[in-house]
N, C-alpha and C positions, 0 to 999 in steps of 0.2 A: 504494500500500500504506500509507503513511504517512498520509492521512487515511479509506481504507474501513476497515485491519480496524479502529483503536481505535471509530469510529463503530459501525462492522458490529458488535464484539463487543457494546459498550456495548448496543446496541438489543436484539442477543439476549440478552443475560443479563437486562436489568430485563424481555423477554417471558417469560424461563424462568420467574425469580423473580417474576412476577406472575401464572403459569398454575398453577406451584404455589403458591401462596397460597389463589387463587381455588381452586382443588382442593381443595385441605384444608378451606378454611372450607366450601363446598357440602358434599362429606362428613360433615363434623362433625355441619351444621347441619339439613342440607336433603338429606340421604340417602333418604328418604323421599319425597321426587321423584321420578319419573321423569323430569321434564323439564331438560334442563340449561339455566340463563337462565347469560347469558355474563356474570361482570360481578359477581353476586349475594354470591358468597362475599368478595370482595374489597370490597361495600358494610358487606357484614353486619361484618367485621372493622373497616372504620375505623368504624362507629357502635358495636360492642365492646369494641375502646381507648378510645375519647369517652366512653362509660357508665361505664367502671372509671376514666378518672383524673376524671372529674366525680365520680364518686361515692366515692372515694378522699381528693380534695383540699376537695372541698365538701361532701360528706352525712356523712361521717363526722368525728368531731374528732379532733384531736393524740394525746386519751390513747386510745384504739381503735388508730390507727396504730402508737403504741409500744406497744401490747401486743402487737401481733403480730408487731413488729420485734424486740418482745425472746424471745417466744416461738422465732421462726426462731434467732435469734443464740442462743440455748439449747440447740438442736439438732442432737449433736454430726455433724462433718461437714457438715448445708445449712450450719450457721454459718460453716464458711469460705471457701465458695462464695458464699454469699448476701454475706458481709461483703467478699472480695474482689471481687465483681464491684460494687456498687456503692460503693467506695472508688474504684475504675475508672471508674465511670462519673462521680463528682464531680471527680475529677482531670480531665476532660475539660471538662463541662458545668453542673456543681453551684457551688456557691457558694465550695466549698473549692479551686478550679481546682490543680494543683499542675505541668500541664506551663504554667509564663508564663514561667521564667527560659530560653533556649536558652544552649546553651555548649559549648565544645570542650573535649575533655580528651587531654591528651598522655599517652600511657604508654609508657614506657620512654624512652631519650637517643637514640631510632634515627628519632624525626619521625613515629613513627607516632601519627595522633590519632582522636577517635570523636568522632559528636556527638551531643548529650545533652539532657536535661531535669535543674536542679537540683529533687526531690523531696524534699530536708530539709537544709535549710542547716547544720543541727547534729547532730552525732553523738553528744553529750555520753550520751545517756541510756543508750547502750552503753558508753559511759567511750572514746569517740576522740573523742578532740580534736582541732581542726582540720582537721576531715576530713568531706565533705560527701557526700550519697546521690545518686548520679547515674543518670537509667534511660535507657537507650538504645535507642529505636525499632530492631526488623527491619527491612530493606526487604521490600518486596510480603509482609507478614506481620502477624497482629494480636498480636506476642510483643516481648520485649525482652529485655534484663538490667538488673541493678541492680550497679553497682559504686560501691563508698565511697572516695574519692578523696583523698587530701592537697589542700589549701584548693590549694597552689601550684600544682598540675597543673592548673586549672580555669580556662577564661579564657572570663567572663562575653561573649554574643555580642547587641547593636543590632538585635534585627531581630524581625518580628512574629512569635510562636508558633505559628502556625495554617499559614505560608507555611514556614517552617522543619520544621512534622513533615509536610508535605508532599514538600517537597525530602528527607528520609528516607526515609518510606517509598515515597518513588519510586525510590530507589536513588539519588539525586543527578538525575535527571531532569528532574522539575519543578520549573520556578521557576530552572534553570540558566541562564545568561545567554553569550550567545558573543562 
C-alpha cells in the first residue's frame, strides 16, 4: 500500500487532469470535428501558452502590458483578485520571492508553536512596532493565515525554503527524518 496507492493515485490524477484538458481544448477548438485525434487539445494548448507568453513578453512592449495591468487593477473587484493572485504568484516564483525566510513562532507560555514564512519584516506602516507578518502554510491545502507577531516570538529557522513548505504542506510528512 505504501508504495501502489501514492504511485496508483499520482498516475490517475495527472491521467484525469490530462483527459480533461485534452477535452476542453478539442471542445473549445476543434468541436467541429467529428473525429476525436487523442493528444490534439493538449498540443493545441501548450502551442497556446507558447503564443501568448511569446507574444506577451516579446511582441508587445512594457507600456501595452501596463496598460492593461493598470486597466485590470482599475476594475473594481478583478483588481483584487487579479492583484492578489499575482502578488501570490511572485511571492512564490517572481522576482519579489517573499516565502525565503522559514521560522517558528511560539504563541502562548504553553510550547505550542507554528511554522511560518516571515512576509514583512516591519510592521511600522501600520504603526506596530516590532512586530513582524508571518503566513502560515495549511497542510494538504492551497490556504494559510497571516499573523503579526512580536519580533520575540519569532525564531529565524537554517534550512532551504522550498524543503520547508514542503515538510508543511505535507502535514510534517515530507522531508521528516526518523
Amino acid at each position: 500500500m505504501l508504495i501502489v496507492f501514492p504511485v496508483g493515485a499520482t498516475i490517475y490524477l495527472i491521467v484525469l487532469t490530462v483527459g480533461w484538458i485534452n477535452t476542453a481544448f478539442n471542445s473549445l477548438f476543434f468541436g467541429w470535428i467529428n473525429y476525436d485525434l487523442p493528444g490534439l487539445g493538449i498540443l493545441t494548448g501548450f502551442i497556446l501558452i507558447t503564443l501568448v507568453g511569446y507574444i506577451f513578453t516579446r511582441a508587445f512592449t512594457k507600456p501595452v502590458l501596463h496598460f492593461f495591468e493598470r486597466l485590470i487593477e482599475k476594475t473594481p473587484l478583478v483588481s483584487i483578485i487579479y492583484s492578489s493572485l499575482k502578488d501570490l504568484m511572485e511571492a512564490f516564483v517572481g522576482e519579489k520571492k517573499k516565502f525565503n525566510q522559514p521560522v517558528k513562532v511560539q504563541f502562548g507560555e504553553n510550547g505550542i508553536t507554528r511554522f511560518g514564512f516571515i512576509t514583512q519584516k516591519s510592521m511600522n506602516n501600520f504603526g506596530m512596532e516590532n512586530e513582524v507578518a508571518i503566513y502560515c502554510p495549511h497542510s494538504y491545502n492551497f490556504s494559510g493565515n497571516l499573523y503579526i507577531v512580536p519580533n520575540e516570538f519569532v525564531t529565524p529557522l537554517d534550512t532551504d525554503p522550498a524543503d520547508f513548505m514542503r515538510f508543511i504542506v505535507s502535514g510534517g510528512v515530507t522531508g521528516a527524518s526518523n
